[in-house]
C-alpha positions as CSV (number, residue, x, y, z in Angstrom):
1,X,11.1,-6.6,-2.5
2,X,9.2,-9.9,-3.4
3,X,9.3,-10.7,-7.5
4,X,5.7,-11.4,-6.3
5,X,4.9,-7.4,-4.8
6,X,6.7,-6.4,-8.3
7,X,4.4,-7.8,-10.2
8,X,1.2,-6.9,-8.4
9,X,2.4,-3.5,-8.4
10,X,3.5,-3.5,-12.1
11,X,0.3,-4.4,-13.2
12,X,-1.3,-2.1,-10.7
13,X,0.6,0.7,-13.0
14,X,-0.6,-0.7,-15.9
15,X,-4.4,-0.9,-14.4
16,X,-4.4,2.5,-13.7
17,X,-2.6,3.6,-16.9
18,X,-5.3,2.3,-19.0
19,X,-8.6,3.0,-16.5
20,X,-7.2,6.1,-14.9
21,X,-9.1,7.7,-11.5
22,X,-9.9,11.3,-11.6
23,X,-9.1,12.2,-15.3
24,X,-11.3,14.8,-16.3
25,X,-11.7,18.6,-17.3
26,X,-8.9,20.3,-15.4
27,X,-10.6,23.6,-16.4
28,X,-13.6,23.4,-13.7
29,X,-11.8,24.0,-11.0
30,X,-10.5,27.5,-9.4
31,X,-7.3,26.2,-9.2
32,X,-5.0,24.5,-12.2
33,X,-1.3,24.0,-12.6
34,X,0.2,22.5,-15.6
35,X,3.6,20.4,-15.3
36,X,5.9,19.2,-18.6
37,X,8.7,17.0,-18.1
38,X,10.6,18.2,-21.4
39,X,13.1,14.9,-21.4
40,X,10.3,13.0,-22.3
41,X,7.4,15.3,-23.2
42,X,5.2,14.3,-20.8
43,X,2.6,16.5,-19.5
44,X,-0.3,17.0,-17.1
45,X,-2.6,20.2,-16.1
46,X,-4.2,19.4,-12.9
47,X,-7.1,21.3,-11.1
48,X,-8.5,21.6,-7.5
49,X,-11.5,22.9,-5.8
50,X,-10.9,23.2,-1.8
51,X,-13.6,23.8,0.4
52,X,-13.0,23.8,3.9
53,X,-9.3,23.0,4.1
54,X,-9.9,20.3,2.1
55,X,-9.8,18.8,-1.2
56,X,-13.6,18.8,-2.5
57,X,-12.3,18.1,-6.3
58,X,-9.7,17.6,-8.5
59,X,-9.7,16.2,-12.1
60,X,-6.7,16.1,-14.5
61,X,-5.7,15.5,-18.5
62,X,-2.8,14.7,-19.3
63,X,-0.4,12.9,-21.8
64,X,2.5,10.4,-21.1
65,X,3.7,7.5,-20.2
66,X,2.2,4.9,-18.2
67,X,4.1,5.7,-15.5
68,X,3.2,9.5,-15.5
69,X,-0.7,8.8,-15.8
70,X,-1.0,6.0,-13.8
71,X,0.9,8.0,-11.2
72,X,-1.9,10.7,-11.2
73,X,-4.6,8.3,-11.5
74,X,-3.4,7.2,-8.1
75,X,-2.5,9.8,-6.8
76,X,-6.0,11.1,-7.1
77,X,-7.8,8.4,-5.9
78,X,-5.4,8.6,-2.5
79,X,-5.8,12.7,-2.0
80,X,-9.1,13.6,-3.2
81,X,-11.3,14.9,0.1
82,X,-8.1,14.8,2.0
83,X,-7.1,17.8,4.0
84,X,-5.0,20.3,2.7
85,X,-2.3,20.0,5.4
86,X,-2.5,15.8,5.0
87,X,-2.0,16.0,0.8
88,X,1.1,18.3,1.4
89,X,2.5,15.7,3.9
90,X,1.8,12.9,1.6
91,X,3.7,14.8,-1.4
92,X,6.3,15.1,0.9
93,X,6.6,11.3,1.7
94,X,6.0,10.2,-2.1
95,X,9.0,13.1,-2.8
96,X,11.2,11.4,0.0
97,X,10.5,8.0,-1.3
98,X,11.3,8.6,-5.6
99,X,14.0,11.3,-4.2
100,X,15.5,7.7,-2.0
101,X,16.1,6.0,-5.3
102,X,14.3,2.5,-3.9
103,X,15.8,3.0,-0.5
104,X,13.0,4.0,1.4
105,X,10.4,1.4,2.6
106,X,6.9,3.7,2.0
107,X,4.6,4.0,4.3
108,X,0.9,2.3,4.9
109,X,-0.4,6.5,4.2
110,X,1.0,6.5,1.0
111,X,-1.3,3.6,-0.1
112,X,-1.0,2.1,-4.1
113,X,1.5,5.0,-4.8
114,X,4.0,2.4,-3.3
115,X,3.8,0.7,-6.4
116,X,6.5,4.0,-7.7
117,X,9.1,3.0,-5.1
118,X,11.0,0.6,-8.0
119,X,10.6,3.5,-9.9
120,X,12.6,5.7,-8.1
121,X,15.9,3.1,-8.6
122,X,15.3,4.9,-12.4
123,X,16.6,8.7,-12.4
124,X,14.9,9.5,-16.1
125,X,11.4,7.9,-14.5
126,X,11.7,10.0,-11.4
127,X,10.2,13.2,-12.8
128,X,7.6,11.2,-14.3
129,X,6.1,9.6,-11.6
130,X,6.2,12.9,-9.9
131,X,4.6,15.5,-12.3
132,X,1.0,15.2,-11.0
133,X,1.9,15.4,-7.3
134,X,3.9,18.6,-8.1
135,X,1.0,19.7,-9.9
136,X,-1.0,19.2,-6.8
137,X,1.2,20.8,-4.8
138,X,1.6,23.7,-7.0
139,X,-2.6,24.1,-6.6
140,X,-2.1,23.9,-2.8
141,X,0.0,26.3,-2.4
142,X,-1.9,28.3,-4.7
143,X,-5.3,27.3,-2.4
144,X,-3.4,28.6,0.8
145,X,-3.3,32.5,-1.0
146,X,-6.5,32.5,-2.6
């Protein structure tokens, strides 16, 4: 990757770490999951509403590092009012790509959150990049029972 791309997507972390999308009260929504990463003490309850297979709301607070907020930040402005079915695909492809440790190129779907994939060379970073997505997919799941 281009010391160029790093950049823009290092200060796209920052960006969103300090003006984060979709923070909020967690509690308005029927479902809420809360992560903690206890290595570093980062945490993050997440809630959704879905309405017809789809993601009609989600809001999120949180503490952590810029990493760990700026990855739910984006992470919300990418899956919020996307279906069901296409936010649990695009875990699975952000999972795939921190879980590659850099190797895998991500894909146009997975949008800004392709900023994380030199964050994935960093095993200690790894859970905190992903603590809002499994959060998210926690609620899914949840949403699929309901």
């Amino acid at each position: 990757m281009s010391s160029a791309l790093e950049q823009m997507y290092q200060e796209l972390i920052l960006d969103h770490s300090k003006t984060p999308e979709g923070k909020g009260d967690p509690s308005v929504h029927p479902f809420t999951h809360h992560e903690l990463n206890p290595s570093c003490g980062d945490e993050i309850t997440l809630g959704i509403t879905v309405e017809d297979g789809k993601i009609a709301g989600l809001a999120w607070e949180g503490d952590g590092c810029s990493i760990s907020m700026s990855s739910a930040s984006i992470m919300s402005e990418l899956l919020e009012g996307a279906s069901r079915e296409d936010a649990l695909r695009r875990i699975d492809e952000f999972r795939n790509m921190m879980r590659s440790r850099g190797v895998v190129e991500p894909t146009e779907e997975l949008g800004d959150a392709a900023a994380f994939r030199n964050t994935a060379k960093y095993v200690m970073r790894i859970k905190c990049a992903m603590l809002a997505w499994v959060a998210l997919e926690a609620d899914l799941r949840a949403s699929l029972v309901a």
